[in-house]
SEVEXMAR-238364 format. One record per residue (C-alpha): residue number from 0; residue in three letters; x, y, z. Coordinates in steps of 0.02 Angstrom, whole numbers, always signed. Layout:
BEGIN
NODE	NUM	ALA	X	Y	Z
...
***
This chain:
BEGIN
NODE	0	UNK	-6769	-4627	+1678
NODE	1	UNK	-6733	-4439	+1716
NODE	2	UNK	-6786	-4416	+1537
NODE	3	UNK	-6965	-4439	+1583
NODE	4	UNK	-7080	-4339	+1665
NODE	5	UNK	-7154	-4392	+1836
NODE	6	UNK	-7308	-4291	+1879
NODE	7	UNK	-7328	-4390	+2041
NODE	8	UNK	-7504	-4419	+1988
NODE	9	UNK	-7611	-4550	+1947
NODE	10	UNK	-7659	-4569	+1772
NODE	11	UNK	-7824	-4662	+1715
NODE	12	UNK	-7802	-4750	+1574
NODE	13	UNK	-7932	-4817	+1467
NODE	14	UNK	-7912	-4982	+1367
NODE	15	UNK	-8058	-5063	+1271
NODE	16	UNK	-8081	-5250	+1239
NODE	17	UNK	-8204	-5382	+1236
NODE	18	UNK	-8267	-5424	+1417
NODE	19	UNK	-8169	-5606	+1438
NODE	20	UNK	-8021	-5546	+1375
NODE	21	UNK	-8040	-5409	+1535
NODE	22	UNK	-8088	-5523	+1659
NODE	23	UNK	-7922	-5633	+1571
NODE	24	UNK	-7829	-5486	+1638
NODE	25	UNK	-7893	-5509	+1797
NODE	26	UNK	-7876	-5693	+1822
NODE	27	UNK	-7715	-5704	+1758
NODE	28	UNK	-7606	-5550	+1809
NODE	29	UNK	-7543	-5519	+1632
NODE	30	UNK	-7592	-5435	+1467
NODE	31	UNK	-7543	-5519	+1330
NODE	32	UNK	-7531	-5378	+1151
NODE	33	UNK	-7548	-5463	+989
NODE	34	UNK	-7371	-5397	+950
NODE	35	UNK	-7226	-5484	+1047
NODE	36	UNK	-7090	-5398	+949
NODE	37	UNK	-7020	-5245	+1041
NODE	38	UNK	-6996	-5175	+861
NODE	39	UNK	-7189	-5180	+844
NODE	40	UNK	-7263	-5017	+860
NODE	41	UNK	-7437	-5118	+930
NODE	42	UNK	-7320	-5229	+1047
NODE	43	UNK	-7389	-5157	+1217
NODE	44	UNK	-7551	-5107	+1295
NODE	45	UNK	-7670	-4987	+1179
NODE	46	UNK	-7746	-4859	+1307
NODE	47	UNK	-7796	-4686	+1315
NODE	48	UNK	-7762	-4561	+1458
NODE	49	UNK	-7955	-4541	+1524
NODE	50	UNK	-7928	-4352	+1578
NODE	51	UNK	-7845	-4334	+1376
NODE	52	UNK	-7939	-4299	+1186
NODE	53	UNK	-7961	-4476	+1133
NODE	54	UNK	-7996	-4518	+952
NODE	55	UNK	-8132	-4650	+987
NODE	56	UNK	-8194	-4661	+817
NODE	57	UNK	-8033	-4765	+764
NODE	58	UNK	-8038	-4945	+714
NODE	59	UNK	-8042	-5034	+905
NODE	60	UNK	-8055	-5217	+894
NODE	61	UNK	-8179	-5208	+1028
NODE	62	UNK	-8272	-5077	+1133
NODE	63	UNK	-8382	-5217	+1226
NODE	64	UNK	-8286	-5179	+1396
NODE	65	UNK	-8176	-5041	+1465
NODE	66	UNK	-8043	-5096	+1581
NODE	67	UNK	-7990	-4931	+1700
NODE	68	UNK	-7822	-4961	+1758
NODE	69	UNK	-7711	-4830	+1877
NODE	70	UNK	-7525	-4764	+1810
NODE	71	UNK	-7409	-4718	+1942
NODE	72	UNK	-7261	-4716	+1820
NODE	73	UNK	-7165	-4607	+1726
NODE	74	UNK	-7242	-4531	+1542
NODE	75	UNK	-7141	-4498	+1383
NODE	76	UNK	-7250	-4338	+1300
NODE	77	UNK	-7190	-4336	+1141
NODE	78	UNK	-7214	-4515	+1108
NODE	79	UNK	-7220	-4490	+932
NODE	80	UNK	-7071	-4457	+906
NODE	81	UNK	-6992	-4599	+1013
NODE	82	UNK	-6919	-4729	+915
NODE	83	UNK	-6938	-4921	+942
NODE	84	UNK	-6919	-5026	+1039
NODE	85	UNK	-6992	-4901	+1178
NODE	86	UNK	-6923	-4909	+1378
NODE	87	UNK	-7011	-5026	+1482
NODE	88	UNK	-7096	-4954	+1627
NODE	89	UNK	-7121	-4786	+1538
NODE	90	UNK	-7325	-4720	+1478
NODE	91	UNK	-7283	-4675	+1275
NODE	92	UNK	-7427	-4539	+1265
NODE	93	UNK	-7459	-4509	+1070
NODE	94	UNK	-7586	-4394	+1070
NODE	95	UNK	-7780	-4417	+1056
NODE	96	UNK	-7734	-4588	+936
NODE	97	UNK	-7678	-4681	+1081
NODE	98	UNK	-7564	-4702	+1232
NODE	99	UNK	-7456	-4863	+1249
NODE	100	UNK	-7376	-4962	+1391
NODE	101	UNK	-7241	-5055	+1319
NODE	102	UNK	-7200	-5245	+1298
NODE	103	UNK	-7100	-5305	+1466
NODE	104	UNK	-7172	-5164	+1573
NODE	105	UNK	-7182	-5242	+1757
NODE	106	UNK	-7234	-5096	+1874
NODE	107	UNK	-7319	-4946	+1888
NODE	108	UNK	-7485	-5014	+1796
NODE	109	UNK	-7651	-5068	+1910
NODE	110	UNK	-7827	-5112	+1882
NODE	111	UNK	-7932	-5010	+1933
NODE	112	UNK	-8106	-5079	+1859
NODE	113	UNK	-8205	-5157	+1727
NODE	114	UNK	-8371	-5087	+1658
NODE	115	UNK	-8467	-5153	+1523
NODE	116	UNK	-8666	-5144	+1483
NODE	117	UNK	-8757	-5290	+1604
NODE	118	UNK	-8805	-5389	+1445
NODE	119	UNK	-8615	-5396	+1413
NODE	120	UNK	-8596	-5465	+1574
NODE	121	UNK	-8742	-5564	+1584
NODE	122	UNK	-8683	-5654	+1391
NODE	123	UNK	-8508	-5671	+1467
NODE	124	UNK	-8546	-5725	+1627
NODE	125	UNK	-8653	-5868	+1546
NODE	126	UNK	-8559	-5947	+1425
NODE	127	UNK	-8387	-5929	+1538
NODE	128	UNK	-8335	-6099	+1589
NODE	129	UNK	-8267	-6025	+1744
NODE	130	UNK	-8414	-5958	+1824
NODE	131	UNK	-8595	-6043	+1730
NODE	132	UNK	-8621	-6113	+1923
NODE	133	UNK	-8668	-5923	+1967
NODE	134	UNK	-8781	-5884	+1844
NODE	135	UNK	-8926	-5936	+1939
NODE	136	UNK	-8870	-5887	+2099
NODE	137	UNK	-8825	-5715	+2090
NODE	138	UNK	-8861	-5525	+2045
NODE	139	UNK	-8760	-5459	+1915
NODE	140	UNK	-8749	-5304	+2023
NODE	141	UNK	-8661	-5426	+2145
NODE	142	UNK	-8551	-5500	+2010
NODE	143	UNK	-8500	-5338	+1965
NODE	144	UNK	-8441	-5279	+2112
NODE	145	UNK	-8350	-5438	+2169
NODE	146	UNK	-8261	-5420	+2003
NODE	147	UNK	-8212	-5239	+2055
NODE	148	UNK	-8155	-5275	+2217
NODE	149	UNK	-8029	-5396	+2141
NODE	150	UNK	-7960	-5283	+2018
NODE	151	UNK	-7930	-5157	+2170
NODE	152	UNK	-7831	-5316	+2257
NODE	153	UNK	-7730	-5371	+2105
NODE	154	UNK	-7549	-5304	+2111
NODE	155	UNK	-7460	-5249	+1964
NODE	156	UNK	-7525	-5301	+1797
NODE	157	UNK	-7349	-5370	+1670
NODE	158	UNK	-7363	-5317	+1496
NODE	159	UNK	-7332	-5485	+1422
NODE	160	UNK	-7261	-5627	+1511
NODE	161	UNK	-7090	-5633	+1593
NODE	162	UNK	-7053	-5821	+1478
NODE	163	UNK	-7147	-5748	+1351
***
């Protein structure tokens, strides 16, 4: 991995999805990418580097919700150039179109939050078979910030699942 640099700093990076699929994240410990195929070029998690240009007017399936998650890990700069399948483990920074954590990637990747507009949450938060019991009961503020503290207890998030 000497190839790669280490900065020693935390990264923020960015990835936008539709609120369930975050709170998904969250429940289960895993992302799952529409691409299983280490020869995919989409076969990892989509992000952007929050402190980076970001080309936000790109087709995004969804921008309902914004999951924050923390790199610790090492970054490949010149991503575009890497060929497939890229290392596990390693942040594949292609410029303002995107950033990607590869399929198989166990480490180095935490959540750090989830924000999304309170009518998001409150339309999630309703229909979700998980939670409806709530919905009466509590604030959304309250909701929101339950949710938060588990994403800063949830250990490493896996790029995919290990029997994937």
């Amino acid at each position: 991995m000497s190839n790669y640099q280490t900065t020693g700093e935390l990264l923020i990076l960015q990835h936008y999805t539709y609120l369930y699929s975050a709170l998904s994240i969250l429940d289960e410990g895993y992302f799952r990418p529409c691409y299983d195929s280490p020869l995919a070029g989409d076969s990892g998690l989509n992000c952007f580097i929050s402190d980076r240009p970001k080309n936000l007017r790109q087709e995004i399936s969804s921008k309902e919700a914004r999951i924050d998650f923390v790199w610790t890990g090492p970054v490949e700069e010149n991503g575009l150039k890497l060929n497939l399948p890229y290392p596990k483990d390693v942040l594949i920074y292609q410029g303002n179109w995107r950033s990607v954590v590869p399929f198989g990637s166990s480490c180095h990747l935490r959540l750090a939050g989830i924000l999304a507009e309170d009518d998001v949450w409150k339309s999630t938060w309703s229909k979700n078979s998980r939670w409806p019991w709530l919905f009466p009961r509590i604030r959304i503020d309250d909701f929101r910030q339950s949710i938060n503290l588990a994403c800063s207890k949830r250990p490493s998030i896996v790029v995919g699942r290990v029997n994937d």
